[in-house]
N, C-alpha and C positions, 0 to 999 in steps of 0.2 A: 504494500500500500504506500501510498506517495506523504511525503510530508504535508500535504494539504488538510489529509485526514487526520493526522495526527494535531495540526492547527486547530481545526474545527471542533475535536474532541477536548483539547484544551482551550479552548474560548467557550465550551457549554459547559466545562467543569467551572467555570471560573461565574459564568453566566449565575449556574447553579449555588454560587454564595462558596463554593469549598475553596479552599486554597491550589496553587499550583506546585505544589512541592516536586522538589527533584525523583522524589520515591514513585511518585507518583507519574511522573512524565518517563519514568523509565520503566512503567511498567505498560505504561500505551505506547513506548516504540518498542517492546518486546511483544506487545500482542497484534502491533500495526503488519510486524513480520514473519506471524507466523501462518500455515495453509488451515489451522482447524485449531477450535477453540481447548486453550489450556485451563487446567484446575488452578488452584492458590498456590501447590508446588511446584508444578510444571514451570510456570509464571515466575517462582522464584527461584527456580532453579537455569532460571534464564538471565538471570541480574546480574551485574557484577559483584562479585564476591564483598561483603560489609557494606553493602548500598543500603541495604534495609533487613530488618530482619521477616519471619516469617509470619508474626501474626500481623505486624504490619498490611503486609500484601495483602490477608484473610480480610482484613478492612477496609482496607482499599479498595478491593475491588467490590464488597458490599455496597459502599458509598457509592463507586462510581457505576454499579447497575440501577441503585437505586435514584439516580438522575439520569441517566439514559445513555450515559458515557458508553458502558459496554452494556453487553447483553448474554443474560444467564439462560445457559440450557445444561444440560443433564446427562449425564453418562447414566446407559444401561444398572450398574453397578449403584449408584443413586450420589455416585460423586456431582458436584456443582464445578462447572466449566464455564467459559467466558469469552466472550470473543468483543472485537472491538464495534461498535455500531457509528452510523453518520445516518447522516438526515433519516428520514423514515427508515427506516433499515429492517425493520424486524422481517427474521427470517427464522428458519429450523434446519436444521442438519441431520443428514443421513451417516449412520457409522458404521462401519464391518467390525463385526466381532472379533473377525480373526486376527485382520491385523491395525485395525485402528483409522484407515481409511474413511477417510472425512469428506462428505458434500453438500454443499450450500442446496437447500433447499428452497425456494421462493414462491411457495403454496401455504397457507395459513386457514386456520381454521374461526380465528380467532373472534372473528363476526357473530358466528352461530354457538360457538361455545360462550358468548356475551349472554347471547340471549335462553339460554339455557340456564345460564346462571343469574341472570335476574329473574327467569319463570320462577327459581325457588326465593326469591326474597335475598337474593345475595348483590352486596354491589362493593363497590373497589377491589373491581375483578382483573387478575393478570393468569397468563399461562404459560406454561411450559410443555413444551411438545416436540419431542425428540423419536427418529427414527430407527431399526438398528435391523442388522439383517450382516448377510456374506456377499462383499462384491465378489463380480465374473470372475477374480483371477483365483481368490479362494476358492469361490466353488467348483472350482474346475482342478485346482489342487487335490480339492475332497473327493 
């Protein structure tokens, strides 16, 4: 991803009233670079070495899903993963079990799962919806 993205996620962190700390800007050109979204370890296993420690990151990156910086989905396993978001962005991701094979997915459900969950009386509704299966090259392994 181009440094443009990485600008615009930090002008909406900042938009957002949070600080732009160094910890924090090195944790959006670690997720700017990578093809499929990282956990809180991954992501800090990506840092340079004494940049920040590791519940830092676990914070970090809560803050910054919860302003819209990144954007949380879900490993199989029910680990919380993270990818970096810009403008409208919300997507889902398809993942092979076998070897961890990542695909941006840009179908949503997220309209109709709205209105399901207002039919029960529920509101300040968000989701998560992740996909998981074996690409061609494992199945074909198998």
């Amino acid at each position: 991803m181009s440094v443009c993205i990485i600008e615009e996620a930090i002008n909406n962190l900042a938009a957002a009233g949070l600080r732009v700390t160094r910890q924090r800007r090195a944790m959006l050109d670690v997720l700017s670079k990578v093809t499929k979204p990282l956990s809180a370890e991954e992501t800090y296993s990506h840092l340079k070495e004494g940049s920040c420690d590791l519940v830092t990151v676990y914070r970090s990156l809560e803050q910054l899903e919860r302003v819209g910086v990144v954007q949380l989905g879900v490993r199989e396993n029910g680990t919380k993963v993270y990818c970096l978001s810009h403008g409208n962005d919300h997507h889902h991701h398809l993942t092979c079990r076998s070897c961890g094979r990542t695909e941006r997915v840009d179908v949503c459900m997220g309209e109709e799962l709205e209105k399901v969950g207002k039919a029960f009386g529920f509101s300040e509704l968000s989701h998560v919806m992740e996909l998981f299966g074996l690409c061609p090259e494992c199945t074909e392994r198998k």
